[in-house]
N, C-alpha and C positions, 0 to 999 in steps of 0.2 A: 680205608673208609669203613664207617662203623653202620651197620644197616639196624634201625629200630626192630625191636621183635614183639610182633602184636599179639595180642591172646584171643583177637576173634577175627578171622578173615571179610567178614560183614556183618553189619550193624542196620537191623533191619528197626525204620521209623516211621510210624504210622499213626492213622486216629483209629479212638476202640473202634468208633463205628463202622469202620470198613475191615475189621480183623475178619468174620468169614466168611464173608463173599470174597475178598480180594488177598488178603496177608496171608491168609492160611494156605490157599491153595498156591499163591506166590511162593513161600517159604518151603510148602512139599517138595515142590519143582527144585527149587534150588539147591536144597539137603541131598537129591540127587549128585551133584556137581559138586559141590563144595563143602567143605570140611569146617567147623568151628562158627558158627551163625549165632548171631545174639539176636534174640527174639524175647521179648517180655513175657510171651504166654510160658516161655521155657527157663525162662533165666530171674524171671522177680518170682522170689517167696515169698516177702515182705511188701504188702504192695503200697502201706504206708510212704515208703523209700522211695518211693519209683524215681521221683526228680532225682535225687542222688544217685542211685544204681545207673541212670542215664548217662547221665554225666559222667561218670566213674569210666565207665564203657565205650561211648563213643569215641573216647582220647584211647582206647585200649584194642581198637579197631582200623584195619586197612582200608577198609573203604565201608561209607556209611551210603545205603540206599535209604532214601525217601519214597514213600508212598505218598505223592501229591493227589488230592482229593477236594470236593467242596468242605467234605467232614475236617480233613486237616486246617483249612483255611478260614472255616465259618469262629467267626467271633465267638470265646465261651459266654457269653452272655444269649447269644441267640442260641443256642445248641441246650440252652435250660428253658427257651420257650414252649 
């Protein structure tokens, strides 16, 4: 049996608005624990890319956490109000 080999053990997804009250201090905690974390603040240099670097990533990831939020959820057209 052939076991997939990922390049990042979590794939952390979030809206910007909640990166420091909520992602940052999430993401410290877990770097504790866990080896290989994909976080945008650490992994885009390019922030042009982000959709693509995303994409790229998630499929290259064991498990993908979500930060469910209003910010995550809220329509882009309301969130330019």
């Amino acid at each position: 049996m052939k076991f997939k080999k990922y390049e990042w053990n979590v794939f952390i997804c979030h809206a910007t608005e909640d990166k420091e009250n909520i992602v940052d201090p999430f993401h410290a905690e877990l770097t504790k624990h866990i080896k290989k974390i994909w976080y945008d603040k650490e992994n885009i240099k390019d922030w042009d890319s982000i959709k693509t670097e995303v994409i790229k990533n998630v499929e290259k990831s064991r498990v993908l956490v979500v930060i469910l939020s209003k910010a995550l959820l809220q329509p882009k057209k309301e969130k330019n109000k």
